[in-house]
VEXROPA-190047 format. One line per 2 residues: number of its first residue (from 0); their letters; for each residue x, y, z of N, C-alpha, C. Coordinates in Angstrom, 1 decimal. Example, Ala and Ser with C-alpha at 12.3 -4.5 7.8 and 13.67 -1.06 7.14 Angstrom:
<pts>
0> as> 13.2:-5.7:7.8:12.3:-4.5:7.8:13.2:-3.3:7.8  12.8:-2.2:7.1:13.7:-1.1:7.1:12.9:0.0:7.9
</pts>
This chain:
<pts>
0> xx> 10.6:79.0:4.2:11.3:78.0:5.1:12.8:77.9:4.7  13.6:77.8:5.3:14.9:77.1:5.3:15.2:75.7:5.4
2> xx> 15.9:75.4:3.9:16.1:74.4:3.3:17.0:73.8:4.0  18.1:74.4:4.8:18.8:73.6:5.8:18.7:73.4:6.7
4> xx> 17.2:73.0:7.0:17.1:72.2:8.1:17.2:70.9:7.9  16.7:70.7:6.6:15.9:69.2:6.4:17.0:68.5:5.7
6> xx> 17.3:67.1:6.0:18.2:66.5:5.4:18.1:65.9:4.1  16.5:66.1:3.4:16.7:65.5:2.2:16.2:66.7:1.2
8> xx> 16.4:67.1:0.2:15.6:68.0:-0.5:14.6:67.3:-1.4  14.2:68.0:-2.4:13.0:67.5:-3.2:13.2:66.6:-4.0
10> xx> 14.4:67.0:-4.7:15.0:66.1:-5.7:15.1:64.2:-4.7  15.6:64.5:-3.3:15.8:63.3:-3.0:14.9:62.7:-3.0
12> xx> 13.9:62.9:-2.4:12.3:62.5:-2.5:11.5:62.2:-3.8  12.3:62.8:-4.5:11.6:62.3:-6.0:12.0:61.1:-6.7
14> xx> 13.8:61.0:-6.5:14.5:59.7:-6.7:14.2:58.3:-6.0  14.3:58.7:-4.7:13.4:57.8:-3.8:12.1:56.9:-4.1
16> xx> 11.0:58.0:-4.3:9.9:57.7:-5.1:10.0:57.0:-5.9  10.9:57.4:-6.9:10.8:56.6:-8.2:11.4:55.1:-8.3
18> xx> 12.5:55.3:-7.3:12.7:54.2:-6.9:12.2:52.7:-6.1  11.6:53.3:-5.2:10.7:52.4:-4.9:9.4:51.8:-5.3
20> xx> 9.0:52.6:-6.8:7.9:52.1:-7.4:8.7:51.3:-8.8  10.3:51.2:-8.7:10.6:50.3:-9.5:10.7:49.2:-8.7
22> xx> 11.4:49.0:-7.3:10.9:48.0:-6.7:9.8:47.3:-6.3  8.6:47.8:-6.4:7.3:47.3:-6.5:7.4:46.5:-7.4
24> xx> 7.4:47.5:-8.8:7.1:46.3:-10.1:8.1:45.5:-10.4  9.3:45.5:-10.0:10.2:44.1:-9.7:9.6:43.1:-8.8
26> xx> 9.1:43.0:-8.2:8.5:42.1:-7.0:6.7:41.5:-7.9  6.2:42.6:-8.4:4.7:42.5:-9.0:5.4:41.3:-10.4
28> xx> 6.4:41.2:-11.2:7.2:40.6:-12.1:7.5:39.2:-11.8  7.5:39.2:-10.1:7.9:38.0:-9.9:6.5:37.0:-9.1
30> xx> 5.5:37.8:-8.7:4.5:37.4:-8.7:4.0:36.5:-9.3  3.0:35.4:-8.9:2.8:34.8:-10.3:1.8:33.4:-9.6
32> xx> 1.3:32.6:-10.3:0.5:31.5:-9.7:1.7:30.7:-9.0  1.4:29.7:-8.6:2.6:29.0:-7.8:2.0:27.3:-8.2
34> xx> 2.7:26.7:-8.0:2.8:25.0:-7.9:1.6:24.4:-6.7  1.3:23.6:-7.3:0.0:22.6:-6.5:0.5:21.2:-6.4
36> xx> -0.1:20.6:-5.5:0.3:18.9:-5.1:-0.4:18.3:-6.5  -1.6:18.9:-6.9:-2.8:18.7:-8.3:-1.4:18.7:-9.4
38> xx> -1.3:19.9:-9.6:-0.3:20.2:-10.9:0.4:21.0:-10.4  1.3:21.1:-11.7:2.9:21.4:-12.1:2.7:22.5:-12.7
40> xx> 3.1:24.1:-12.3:3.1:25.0:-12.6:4.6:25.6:-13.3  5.1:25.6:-14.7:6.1:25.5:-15.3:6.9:26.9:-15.1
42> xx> 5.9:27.8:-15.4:5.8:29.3:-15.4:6.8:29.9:-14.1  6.8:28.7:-12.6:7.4:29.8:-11.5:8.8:29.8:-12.0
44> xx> 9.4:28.8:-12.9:10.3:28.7:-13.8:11.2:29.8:-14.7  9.9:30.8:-15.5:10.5:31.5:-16.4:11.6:32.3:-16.3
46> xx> 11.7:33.1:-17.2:13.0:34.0:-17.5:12.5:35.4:-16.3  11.6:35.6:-16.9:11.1:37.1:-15.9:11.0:37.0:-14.2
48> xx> 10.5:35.9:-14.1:10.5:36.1:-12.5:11.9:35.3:-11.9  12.3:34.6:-12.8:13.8:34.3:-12.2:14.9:34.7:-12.5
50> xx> 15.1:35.5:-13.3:16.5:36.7:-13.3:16.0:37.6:-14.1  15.1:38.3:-14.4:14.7:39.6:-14.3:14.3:40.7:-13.6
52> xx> 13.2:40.0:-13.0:12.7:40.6:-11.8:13.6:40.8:-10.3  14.7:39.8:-10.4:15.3:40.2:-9.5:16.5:41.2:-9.6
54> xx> 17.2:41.4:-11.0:17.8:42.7:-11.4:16.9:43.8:-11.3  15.9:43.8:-11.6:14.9:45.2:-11.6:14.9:45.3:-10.3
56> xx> 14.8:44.6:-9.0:14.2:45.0:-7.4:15.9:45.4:-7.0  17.1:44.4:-7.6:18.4:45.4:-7.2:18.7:46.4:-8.3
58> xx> 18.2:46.9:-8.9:18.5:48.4:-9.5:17.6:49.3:-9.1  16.4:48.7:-8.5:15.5:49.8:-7.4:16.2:50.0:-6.3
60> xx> 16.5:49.0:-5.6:17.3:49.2:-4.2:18.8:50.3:-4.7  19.6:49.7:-5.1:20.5:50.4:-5.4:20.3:51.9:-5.9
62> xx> 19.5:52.0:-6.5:18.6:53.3:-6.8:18.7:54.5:-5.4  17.7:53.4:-5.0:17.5:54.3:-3.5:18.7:54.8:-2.5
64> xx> 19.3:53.9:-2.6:20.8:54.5:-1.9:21.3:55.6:-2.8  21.1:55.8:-4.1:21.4:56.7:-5.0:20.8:58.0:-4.7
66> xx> 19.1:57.8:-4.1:18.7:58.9:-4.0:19.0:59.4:-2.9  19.1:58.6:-1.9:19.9:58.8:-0.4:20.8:59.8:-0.5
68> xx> 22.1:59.3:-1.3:23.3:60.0:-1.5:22.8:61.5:-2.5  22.5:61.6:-3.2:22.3:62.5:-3.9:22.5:64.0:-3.2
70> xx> 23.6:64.5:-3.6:23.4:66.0:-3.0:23.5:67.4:-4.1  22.8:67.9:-4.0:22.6:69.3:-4.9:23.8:69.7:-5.1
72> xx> 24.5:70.2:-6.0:25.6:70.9:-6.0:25.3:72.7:-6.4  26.1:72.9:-5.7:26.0:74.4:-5.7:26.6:75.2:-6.8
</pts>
């Protein structure tokens, strides 16, 4: 096959990939039980799901535009 057809090569698709399965586990990070009328859930609080998890889902995104851009050099 001829590699110039296709606009992404392998490498892109691999970055991609990997990128998007860091955005998963940024989002899985921020998952979490949630607050009830019953009780007070402290935890939707923490460090991890409130400014960690959301640097990990923009270093996945950002990522992905990474792997977007990515071009082989000759």
């Amino acid at each position: 096959m001829d590699n110039k057809n296709f606009a992404f090569g392998k490498m892109n698709f691999i970055l991609i990939g990997v990128s998007m399965l860091i955005v998963v586990i940024g989002f899985l990070m921020m998952a979490g039980d949630s607050s009830s009328v019953e009780a007070f859930n402290e935890d939707i609080f923490s460090t991890m799901r409130v400014k960690v998890a959301p640097v990990v889902c923009l270093v996945g995104f950002v990522s992905i535009i990474g792997g977007i851009m990515y071009r082989k050099s000759n």
